[in-house]
VEXMI-332603 format. One line per 5 residues: for each residue x, y, z of N, C-alpha, C. Coordinates in Angstrom, 3 decimals. Each point is the difference from the previous one (the first is absolute). Layout:
REM residues N
X/Y/Z/X/Y/Z/X/Y/Z  ...
END
This chain:
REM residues 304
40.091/47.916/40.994/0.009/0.996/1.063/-1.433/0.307/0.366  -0.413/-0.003/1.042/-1.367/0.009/0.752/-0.190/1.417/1.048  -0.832/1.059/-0.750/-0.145/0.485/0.855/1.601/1.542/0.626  0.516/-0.036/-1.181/1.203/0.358/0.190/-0.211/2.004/0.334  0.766/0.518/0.970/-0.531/1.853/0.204/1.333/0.701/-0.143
-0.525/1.213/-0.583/1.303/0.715/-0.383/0.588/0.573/1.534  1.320/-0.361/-0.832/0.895/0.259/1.800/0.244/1.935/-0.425  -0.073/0.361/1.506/-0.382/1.642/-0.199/1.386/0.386/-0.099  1.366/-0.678/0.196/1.161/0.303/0.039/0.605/0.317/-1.715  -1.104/-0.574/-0.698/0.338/0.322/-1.547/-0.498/1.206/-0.769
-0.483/0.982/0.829/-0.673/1.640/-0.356/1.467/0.120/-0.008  0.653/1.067/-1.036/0.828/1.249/-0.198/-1.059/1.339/-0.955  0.172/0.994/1.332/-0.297/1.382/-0.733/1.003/0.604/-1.050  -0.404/0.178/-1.411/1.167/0.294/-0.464/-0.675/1.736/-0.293  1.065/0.798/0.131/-0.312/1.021/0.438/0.706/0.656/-1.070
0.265/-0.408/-0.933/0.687/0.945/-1.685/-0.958/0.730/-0.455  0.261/0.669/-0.658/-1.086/0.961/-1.056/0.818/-0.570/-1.318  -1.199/0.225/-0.975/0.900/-0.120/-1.353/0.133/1.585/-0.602  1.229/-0.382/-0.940/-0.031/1.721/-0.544/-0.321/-0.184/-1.342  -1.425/0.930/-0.135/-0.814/-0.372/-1.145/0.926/1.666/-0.292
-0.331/-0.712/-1.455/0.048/1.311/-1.155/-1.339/0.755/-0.345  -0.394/-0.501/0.036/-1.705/0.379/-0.491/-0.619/1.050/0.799  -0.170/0.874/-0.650/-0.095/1.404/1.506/-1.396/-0.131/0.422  -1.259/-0.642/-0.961/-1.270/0.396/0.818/-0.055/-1.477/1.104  1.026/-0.867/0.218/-0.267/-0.743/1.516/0.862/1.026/0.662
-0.909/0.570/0.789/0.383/0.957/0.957/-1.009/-0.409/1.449  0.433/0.837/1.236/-1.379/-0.167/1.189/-0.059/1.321/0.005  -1.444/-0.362/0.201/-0.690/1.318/0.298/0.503/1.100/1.029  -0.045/1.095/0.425/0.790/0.516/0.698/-0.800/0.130/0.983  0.622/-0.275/1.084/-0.567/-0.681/1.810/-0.185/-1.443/-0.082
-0.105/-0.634/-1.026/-0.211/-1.542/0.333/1.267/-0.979/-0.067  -0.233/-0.734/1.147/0.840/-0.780/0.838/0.720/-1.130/-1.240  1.389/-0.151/0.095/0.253/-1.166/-1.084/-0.386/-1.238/0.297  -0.196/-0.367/-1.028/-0.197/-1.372/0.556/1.421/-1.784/-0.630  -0.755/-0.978/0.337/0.987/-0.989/-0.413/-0.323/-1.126/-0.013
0.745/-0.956/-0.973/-0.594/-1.448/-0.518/0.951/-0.170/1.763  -0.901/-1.339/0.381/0.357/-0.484/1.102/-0.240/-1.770/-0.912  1.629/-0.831/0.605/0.542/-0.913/-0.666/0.124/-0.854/1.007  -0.594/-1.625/-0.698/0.911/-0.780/0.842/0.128/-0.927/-1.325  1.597/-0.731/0.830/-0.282/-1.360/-0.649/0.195/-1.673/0.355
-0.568/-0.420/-0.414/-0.399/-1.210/0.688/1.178/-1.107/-0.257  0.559/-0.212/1.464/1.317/-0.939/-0.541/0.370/-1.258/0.919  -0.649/-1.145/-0.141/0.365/-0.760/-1.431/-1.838/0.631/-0.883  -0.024/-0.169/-1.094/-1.372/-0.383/-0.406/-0.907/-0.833/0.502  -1.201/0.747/0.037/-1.270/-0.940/0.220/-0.454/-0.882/-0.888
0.375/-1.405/-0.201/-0.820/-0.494/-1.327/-1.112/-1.042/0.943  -0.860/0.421/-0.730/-1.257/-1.515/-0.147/-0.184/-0.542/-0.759  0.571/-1.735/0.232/0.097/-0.047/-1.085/-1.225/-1.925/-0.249  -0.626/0.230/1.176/-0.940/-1.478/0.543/-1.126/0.179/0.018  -0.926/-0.528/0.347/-1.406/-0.286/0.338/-0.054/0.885/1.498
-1.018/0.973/-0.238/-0.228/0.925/1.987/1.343/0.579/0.353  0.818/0.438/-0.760/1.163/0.649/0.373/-0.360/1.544/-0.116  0.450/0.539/1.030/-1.026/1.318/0.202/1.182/1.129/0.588  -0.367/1.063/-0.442/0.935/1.307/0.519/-1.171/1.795/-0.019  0.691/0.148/1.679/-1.244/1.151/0.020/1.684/1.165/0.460
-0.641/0.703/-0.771/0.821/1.602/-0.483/-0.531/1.082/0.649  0.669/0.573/1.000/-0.084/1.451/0.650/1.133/1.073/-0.951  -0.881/0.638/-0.976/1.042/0.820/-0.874/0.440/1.086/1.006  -0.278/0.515/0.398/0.287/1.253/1.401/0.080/0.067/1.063  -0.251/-1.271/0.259/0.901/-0.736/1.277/-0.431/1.055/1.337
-1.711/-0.156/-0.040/-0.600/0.497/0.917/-0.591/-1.263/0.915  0.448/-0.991/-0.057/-0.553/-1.331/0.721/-1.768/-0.402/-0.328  0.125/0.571/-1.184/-1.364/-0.010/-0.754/0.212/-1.220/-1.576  -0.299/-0.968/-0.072/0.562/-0.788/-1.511/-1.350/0.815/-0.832  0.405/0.152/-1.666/-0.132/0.794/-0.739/-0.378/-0.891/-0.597
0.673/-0.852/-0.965/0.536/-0.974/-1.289/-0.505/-1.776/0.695  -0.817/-0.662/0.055/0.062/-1.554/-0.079/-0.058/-0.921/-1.039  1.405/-0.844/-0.211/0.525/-0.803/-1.273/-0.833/-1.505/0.575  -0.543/-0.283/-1.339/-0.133/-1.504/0.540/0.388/-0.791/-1.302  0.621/-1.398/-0.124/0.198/-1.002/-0.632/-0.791/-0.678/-0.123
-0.933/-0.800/-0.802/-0.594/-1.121/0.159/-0.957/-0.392/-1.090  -0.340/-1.208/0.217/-0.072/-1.053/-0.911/-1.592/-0.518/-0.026  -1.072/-0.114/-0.492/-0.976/-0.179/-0.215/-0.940/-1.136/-0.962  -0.833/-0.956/0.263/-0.216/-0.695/-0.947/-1.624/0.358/-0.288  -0.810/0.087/-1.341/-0.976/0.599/-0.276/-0.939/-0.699/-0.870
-1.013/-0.797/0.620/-0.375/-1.191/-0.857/0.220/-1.244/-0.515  -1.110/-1.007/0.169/1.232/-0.933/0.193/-1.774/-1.310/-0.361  1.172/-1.650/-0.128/-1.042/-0.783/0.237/0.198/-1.380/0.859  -0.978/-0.678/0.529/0.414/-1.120/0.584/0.533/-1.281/-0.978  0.430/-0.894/0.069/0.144/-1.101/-0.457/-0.957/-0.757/0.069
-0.041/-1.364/-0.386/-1.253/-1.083/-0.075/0.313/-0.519/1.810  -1.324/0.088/0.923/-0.107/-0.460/0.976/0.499/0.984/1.153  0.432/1.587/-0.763/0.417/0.797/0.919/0.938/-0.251/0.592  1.143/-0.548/-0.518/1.191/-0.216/0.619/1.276/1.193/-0.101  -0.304/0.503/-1.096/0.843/1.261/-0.194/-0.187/1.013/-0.375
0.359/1.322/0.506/-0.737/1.076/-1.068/0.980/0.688/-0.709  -0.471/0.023/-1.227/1.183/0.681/-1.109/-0.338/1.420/0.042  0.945/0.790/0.150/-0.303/1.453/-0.523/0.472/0.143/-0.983  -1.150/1.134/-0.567/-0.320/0.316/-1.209/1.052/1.103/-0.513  0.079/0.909/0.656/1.083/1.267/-0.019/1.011/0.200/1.292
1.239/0.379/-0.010/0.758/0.415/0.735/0.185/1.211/-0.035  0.129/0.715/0.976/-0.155/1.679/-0.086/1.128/0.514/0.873  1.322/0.765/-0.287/0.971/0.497/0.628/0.263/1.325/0.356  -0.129/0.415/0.858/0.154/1.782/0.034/0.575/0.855/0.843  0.427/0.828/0.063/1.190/0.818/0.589/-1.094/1.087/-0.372
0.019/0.237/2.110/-1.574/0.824/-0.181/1.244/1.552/1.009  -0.436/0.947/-0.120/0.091/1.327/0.695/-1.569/0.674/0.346  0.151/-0.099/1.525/-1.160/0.497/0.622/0.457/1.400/0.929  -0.985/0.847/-0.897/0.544/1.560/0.676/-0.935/0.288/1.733  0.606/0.185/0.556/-0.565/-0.287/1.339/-0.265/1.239/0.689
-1.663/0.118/0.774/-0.537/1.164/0.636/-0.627/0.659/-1.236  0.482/1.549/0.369/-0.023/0.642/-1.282/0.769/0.322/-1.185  1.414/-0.891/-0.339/0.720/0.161/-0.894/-0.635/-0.719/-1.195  0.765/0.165/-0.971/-0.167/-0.518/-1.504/1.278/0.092/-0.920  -0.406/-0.641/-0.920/1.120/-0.690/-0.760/-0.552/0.971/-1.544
0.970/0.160/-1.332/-0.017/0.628/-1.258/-0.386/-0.960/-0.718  -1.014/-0.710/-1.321/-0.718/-0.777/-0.394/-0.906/0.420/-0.755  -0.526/-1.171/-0.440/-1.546/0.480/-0.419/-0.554/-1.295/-0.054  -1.472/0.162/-0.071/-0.851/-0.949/0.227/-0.479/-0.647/-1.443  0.299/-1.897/0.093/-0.379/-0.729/-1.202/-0.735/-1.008/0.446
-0.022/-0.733/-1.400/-1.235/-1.303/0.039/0.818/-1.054/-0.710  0.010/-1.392/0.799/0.606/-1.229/-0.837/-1.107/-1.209/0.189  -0.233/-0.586/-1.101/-0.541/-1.009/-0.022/0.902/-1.320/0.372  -0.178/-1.402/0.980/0.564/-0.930/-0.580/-1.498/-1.385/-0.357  0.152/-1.203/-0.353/-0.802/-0.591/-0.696/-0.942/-0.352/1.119
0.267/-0.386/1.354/-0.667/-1.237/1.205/-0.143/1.603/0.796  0.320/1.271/0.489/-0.152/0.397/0.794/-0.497/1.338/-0.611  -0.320/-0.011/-0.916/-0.759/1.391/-0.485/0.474/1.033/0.059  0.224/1.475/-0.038/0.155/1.250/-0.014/0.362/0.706/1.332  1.402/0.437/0.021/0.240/0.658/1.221/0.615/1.060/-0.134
-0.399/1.208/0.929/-0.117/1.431/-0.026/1.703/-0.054/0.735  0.714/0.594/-0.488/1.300/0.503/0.801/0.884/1.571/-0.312  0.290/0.364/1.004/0.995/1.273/-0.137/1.104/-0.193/-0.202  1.124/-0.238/-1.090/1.046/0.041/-0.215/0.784/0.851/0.589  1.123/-0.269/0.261/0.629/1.414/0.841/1.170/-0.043/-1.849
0.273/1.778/0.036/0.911/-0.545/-0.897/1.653/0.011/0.210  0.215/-0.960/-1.028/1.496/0.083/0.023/0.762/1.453/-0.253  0.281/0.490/0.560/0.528/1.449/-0.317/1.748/0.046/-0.249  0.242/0.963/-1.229/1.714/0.128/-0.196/0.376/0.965/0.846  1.305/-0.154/0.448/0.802/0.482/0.133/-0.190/1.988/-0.899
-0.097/0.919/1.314/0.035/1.373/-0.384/-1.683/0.052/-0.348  -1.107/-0.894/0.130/-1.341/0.143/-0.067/-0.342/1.126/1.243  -0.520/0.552/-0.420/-0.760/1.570/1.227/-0.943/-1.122/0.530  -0.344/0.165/1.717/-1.234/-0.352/0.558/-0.268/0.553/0.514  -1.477/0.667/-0.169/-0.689/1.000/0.128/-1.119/0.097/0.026
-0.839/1.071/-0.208/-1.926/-0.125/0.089/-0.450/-0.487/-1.456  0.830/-0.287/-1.232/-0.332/0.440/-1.123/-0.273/-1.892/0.081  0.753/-0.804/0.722/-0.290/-1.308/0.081/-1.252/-0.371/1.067  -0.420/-1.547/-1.073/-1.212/-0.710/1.070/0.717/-0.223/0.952  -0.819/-0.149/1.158/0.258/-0.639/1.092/-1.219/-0.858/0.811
0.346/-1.043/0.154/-0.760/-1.185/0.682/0.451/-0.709/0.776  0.042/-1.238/0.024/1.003/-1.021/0.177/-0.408/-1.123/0.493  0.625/-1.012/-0.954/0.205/-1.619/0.277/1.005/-0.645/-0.607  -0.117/-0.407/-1.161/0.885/-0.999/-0.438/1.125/0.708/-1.449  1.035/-1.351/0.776/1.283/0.702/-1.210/-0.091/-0.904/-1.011
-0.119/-1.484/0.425/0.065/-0.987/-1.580/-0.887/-0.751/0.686  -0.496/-0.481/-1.186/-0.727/-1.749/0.031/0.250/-0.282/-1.177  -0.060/-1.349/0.385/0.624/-0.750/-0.639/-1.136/-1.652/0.116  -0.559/-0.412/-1.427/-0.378/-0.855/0.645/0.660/-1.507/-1.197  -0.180/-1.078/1.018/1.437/-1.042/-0.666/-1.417/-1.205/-0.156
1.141/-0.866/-0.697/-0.659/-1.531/-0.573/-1.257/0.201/0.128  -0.459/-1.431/-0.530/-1.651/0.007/0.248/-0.040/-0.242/-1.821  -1.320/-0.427/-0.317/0.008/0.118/-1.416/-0.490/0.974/-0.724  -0.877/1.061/0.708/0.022/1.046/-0.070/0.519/1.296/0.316  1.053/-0.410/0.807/0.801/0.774/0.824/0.557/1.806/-1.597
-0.345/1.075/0.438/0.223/1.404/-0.742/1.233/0.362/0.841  0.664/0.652/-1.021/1.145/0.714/0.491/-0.110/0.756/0.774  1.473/0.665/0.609/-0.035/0.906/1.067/-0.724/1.458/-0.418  -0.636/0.474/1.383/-0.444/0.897/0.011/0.774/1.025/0.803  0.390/1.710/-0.392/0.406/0.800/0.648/1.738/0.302/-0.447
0.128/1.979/0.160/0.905/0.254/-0.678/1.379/-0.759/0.490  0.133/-0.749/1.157/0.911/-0.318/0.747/0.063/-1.711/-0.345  -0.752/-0.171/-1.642/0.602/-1.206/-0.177/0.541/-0.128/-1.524  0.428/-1.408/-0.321/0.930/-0.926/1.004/0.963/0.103/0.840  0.768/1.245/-0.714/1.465/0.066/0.547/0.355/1.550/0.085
0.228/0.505/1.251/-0.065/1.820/-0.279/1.000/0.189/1.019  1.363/0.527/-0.742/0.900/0.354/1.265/0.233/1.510/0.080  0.249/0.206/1.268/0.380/1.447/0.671/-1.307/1.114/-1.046  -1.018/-0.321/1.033/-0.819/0.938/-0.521/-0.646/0.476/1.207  -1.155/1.258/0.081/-0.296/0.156/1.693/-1.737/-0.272/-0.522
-0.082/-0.061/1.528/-1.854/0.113/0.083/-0.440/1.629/0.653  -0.855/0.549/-0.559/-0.006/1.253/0.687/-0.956/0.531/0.941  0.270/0.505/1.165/-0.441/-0.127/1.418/-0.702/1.034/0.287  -1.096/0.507/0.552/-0.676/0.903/0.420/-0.364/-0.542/1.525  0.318/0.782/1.059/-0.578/-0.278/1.514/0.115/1.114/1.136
-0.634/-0.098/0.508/-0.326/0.913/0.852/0.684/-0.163/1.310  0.456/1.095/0.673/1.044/0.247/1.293/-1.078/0.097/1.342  0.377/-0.562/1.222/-0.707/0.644/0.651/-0.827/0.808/0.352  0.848/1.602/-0.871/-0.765/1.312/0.406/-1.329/-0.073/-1.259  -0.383/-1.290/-0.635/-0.886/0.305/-1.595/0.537/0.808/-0.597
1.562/0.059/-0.429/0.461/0.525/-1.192/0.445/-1.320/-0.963  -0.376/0.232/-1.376/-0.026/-0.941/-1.230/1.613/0.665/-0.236  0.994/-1.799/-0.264/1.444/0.308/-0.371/0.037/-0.903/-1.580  0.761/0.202/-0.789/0.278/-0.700/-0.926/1.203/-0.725/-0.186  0.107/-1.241/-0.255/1.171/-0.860/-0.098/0.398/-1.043/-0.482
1.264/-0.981/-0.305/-0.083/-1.124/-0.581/0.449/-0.945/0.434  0.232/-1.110/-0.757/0.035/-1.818/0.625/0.859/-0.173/-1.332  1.089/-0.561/0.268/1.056/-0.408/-0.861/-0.333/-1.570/0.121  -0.081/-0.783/-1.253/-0.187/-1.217/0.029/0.289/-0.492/-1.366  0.280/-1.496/0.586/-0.035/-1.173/-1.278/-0.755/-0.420/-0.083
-1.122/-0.649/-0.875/-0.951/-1.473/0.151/0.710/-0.911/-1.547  0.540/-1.095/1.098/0.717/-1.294/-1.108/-1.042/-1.271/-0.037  0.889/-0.583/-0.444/-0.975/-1.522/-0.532/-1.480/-0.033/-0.353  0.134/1.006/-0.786/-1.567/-0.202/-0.827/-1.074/0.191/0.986  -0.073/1.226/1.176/-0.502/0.481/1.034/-0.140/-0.746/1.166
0.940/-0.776/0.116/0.081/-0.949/1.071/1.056/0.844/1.156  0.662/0.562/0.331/1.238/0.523/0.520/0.032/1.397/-0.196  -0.266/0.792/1.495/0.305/1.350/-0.468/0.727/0.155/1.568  1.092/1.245/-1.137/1.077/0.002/1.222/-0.142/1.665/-0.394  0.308/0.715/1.878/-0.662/1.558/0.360/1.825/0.605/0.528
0.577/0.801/-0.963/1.092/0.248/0.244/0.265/1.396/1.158  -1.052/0.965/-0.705/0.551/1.708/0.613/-1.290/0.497/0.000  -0.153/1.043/0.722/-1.247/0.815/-0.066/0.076/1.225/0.774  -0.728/1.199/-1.056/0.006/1.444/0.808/-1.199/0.590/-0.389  0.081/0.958/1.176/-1.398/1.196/-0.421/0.424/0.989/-0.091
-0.920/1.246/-0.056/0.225/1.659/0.273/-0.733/0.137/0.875  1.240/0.878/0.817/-0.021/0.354/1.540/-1.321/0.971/-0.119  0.145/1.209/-0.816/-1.216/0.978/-0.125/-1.584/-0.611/-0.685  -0.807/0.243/1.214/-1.297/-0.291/-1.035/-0.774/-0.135/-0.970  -0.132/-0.564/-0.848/-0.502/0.418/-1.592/0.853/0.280/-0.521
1.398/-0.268/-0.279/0.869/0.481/-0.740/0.245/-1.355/-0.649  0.296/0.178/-1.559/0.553/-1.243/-1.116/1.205/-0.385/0.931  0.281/-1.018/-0.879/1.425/-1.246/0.530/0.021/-0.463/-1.448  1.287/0.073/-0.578/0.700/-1.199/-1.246/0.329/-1.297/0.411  -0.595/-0.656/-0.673/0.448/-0.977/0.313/1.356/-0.317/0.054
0.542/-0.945/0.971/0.739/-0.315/-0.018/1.112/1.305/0.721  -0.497/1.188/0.026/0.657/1.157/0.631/0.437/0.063/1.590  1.238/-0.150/0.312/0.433/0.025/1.465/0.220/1.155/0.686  0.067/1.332/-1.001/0.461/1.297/0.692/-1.203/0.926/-0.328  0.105/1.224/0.352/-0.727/1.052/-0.058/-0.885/0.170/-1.496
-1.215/-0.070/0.018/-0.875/0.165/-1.079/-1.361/1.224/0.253  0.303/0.812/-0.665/-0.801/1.145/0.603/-1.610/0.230/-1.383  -1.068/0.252/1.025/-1.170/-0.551/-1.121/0.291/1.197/-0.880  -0.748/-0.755/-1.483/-0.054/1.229/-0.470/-1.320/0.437/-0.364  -1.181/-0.453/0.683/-1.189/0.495/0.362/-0.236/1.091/0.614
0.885/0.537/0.410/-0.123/0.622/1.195/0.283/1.645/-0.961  0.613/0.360/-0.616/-0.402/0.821/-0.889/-0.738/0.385/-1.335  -0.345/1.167/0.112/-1.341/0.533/-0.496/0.010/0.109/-1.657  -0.301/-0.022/-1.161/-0.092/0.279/-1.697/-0.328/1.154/0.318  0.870/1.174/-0.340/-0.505/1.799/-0.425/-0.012/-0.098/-1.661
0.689/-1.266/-0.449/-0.603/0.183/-1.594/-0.891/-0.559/-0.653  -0.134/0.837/-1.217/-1.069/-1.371/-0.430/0.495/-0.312/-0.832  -0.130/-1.423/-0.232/0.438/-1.026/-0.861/-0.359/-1.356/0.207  0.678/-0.600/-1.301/-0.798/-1.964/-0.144/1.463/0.024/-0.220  0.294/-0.928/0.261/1.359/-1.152/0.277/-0.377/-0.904/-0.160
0.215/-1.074/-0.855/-0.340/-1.601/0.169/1.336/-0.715/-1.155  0.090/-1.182/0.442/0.696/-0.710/-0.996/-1.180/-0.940/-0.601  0.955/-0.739/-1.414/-0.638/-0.897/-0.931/1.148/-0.752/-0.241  0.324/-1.317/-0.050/1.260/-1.247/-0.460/1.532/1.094/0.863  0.993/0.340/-1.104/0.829/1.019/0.742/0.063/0.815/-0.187
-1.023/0.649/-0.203/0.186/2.188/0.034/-1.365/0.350/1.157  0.693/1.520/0.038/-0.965/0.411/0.926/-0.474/1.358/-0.690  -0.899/0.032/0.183/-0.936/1.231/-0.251/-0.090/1.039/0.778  -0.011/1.296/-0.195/-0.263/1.123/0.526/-0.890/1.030/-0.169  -0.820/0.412/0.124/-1.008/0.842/-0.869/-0.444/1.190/1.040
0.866/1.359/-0.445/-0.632/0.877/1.327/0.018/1.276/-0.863  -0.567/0.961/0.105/0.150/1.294/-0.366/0.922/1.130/-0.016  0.404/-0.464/1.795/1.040/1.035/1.012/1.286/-1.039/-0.684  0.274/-0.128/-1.129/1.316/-0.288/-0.499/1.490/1.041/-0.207  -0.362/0.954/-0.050/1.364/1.053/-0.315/0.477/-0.136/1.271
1.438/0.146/0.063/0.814/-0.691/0.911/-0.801/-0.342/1.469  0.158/-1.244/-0.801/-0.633/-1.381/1.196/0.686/-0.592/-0.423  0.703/-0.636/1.380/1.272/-1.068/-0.331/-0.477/-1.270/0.554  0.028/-0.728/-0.714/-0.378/-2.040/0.837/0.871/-0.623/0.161  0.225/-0.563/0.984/0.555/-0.978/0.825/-0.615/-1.579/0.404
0.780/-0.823/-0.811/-0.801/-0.762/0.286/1.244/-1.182/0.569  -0.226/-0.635/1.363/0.758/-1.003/0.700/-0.362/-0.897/0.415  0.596/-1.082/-0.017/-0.302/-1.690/0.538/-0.305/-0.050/1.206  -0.304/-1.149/0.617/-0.463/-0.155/1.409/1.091/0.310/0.874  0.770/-0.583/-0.579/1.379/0.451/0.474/-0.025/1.368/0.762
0.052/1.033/-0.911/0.228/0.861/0.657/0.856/1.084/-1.804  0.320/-0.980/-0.753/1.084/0.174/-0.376/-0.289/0.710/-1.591  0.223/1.233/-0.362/-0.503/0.654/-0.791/0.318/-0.801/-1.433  -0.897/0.437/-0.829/0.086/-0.489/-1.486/-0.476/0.453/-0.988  -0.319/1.351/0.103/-0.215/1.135/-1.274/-0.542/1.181/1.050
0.765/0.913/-0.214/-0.208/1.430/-0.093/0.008/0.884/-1.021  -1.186/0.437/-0.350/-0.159/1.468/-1.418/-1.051/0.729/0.602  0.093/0.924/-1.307/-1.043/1.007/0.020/-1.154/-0.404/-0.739  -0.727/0.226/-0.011/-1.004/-0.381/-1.290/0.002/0.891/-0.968  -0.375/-0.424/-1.235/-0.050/0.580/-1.281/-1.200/0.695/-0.669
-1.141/-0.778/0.515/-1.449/-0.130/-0.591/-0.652/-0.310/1.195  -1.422/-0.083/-0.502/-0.969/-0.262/1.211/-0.296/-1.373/-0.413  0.345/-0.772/-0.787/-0.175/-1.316/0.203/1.103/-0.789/-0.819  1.065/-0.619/1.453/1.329/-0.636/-0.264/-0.083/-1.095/0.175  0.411/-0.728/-0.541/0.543/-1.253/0.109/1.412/-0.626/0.149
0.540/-0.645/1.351/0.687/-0.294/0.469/0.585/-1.691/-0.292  0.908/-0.366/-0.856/0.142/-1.010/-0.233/1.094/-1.108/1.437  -0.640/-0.899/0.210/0.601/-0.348/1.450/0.908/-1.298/-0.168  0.028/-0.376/-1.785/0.333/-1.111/-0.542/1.325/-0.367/0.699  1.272/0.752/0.438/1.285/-0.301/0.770/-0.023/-0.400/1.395
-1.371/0.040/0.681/0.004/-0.192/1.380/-0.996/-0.794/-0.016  0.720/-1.054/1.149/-0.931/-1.631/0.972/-1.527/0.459/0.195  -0.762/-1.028/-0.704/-1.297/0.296/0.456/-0.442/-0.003/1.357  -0.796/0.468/0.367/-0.335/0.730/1.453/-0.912/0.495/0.055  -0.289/0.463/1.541/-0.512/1.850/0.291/0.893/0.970/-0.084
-0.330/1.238/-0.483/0.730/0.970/0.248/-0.712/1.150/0.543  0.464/1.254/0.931/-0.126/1.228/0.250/-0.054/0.916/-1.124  -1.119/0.982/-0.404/0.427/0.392/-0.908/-0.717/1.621/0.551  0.789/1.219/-0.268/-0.375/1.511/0.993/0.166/0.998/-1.247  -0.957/0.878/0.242/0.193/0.752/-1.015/0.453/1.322/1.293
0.759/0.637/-0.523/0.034/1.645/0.585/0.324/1.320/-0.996  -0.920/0.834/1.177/-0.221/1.718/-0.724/0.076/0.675/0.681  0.662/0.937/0.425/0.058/1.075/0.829/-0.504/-0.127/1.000  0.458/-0.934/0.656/-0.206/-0.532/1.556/-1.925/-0.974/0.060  -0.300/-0.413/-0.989/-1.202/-0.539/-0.553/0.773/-2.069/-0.114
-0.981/-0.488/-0.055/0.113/-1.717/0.010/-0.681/-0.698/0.006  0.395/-0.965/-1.284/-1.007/-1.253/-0.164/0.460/-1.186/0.093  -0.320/-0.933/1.062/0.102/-1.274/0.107/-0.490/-0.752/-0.265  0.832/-0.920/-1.076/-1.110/-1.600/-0.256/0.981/-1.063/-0.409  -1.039/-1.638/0.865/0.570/-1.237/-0.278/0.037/-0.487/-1.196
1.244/-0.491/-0.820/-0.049/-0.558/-1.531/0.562/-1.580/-0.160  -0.783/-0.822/-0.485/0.587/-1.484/-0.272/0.524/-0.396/-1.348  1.090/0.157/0.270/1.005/0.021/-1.849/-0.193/-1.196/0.189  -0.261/-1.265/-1.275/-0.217/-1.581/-0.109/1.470/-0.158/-0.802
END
C-alpha cells in the first residue's frame, strides 16, 4: 500500500462518560467536560514492504500529525574483484514514526552500535500497555518505533521497544490543535515479523487540553492533575505494597483505584505510616487519595 490516507468517514465521537467510583476524579466546578474522541480504522493499515507509508490526521483537522514509513536499507558494503558487484555489508530494516510539525511521540533517547556503520543516536518511541496514563510525566520527542537490523556478518539485533514481535500495544501522542493547544493520545498497533510489518488498528485523544488519556481508553477520562494536595504526605509503592506516610492520619480514609476507574481498597488509616499490601491485584498503575475533612491527597502508584 503506497501512500495510503485516513478516510474521514471513520471518526465516531463517542460521547459516554465512564462512572468512576473514585471520588477525587471529579471537574472542577465551571470547567467544561471533556472527552476521548475515537476512531477506528477499518480494514487495518498494515505496512508491510519496502516505502510503504501511512500519514495520520489524529483530529481530523486536515492537518497529518503521525508519518509511518516502512523500509529497507543497506549500510556498508564491498566491491568484488574488477568491481563487478557490490556486497553489502549490513542490512538495516525499520518501521520508523515521524511526529510531524510540532507533535511528538512518548520514548526516550538511545545509542546502538552496529560493526560497518558505527554508532547511531535514536528516540525510541515506547511500547506502551494497555491502561498506561499519557501525560507530562512522559518523554516526548519523536522518531522511531523499531529497528531492526538483518543479515550481514555483523549484522546486531533488533533495536527498540517495538521489537521483534509486540501486539496490541499503543504509541503515545502529544500534538498540537490549531488554536496551539497541546492534546494527549494514542496509536493502537502491532509490529510482526521481527519489525518488518506494522499494522495501525484504532486511535484516540482528549478532547480537553492538557488533560491525561489511558491508554487504550475510548470514553470519558477526567485528569487527575487538575486537583490540588491539601495534605501532606509521601505515597509511593515498592514490588506490591504501597506506602503511606502522613501525620494528618486520624480518620483519613484511602482509596485507592485502577485505571479503570474501579475501586480496590477503601480504609481508614491506623498509623502515620501504613502499609498497603496490593499482592491480590494485576500489576499496574493505580489512583491512590487520601481524604480528611474535605482535605486531599493525590498520587500515581506502579504495583510490579
Amino acid at each position: 500500500m503506497k501512500k495510503s490516507k485516513l478516510s474521514g468517514n471513520a471518526t465516531k465521537y463517542l460521547l459516554q462518560y465512564s462512572k468512576l467510583s473514585c471520588v477525587f476524579l471529579i471537574i472542577r466546578s465551571g470547567e467544561a467536560a471533556s472527552e476521548v474522541v475515537y476512531t477506528d480504522i477499518e480494514p487495518d493499515v498494515i505496512l508491510a514492504n519496502d516505502d510503504d507509508n501511512y500519514y495520520l490526521d489524529i483530529n481530523n483537522d486536515a492537518s497529518y500529525d503521525i508519518y509511518f514509513l516502512n523500509i529497507f536499507n543497506t549500510y556498508g558494503g564491498y566491491w568484488t574483484s574488477g568491481s563487478i558487484y557490490y556486497i553489502p555489508f549490513n542490512y538495516r530494516a525499520e518501521i520508523d514514526a515521524f511526529a510531524l510539525n510540532s507533535n511528538s511521540l512518548a520514548g526516550i533517547n538511545t545509542t546502538f552500535s552496529t560493526y560497518s556503520s558505527g554508532t547511531f543516536q535514536w528516540f525510541l518511541a515506547y511500547a506502551l500497555n494497555q491502561d498506561g496514563i499519557i501525560d507530562s510525566a512522559l518523554e516526548f520527542q519523536g522518531l522511531i518505533m523499531a529497528v531492526n537490523t538483518l543479515l550481514g556478518p555483523y549484522a546486531n539485533d533488533g533495536v527498540g521497544y517495538w521489537f521483534p514481535e509486540v501486539l496490541d500495544h499503543y504509541i503515545g501522542v502529544r500534538f498540537i490543535d490549531n488554536e496551539e493547544n497541546s492534546h494527549y493520545g494514542w496509536i493502537r498497533c502491532d509490529v510482526k515479523e521481527e519489525g518488518r510489518t506494522l499494522v495501525i488498528k484504532d486511535y484516540a485523544y482528549e478532547s480537553e487540553p492538557d488533560n491525561p488519556i489511558v491508554a487504550g481508553d475510548t470514553v470519558h477520562y477526567i485528569g487527575i492533575n487538575s486537583i490540588e494536595n491539601t495534605i501532606e504526605a509521601t505515597v509511593y509503592s515498592f514490588g506490591r505494597d504501597i506506602y503511606i506516610l502522613t501525620e494528618t492520619f486520624k480518620n483519613t480514609e484511602v482509596i485507592i483505584c485502577d485505571l479503570k476507574g474501579q475501586e480496590v481498597v477503601r480504609k481508614l488509616l491506623h498509623s502515620k505510616n501504613e502499609l498497603i499490601n496490593m499482592g491480590n491485584n494485576p500489576a499496574g498503575m493505580y489512583l491512590v487519595t487520601l481524604l480528611n475533612e474535605g482535605k486531599r491527597y493525590n498520587k500515581k502508584v506502579f504495583i510490579e
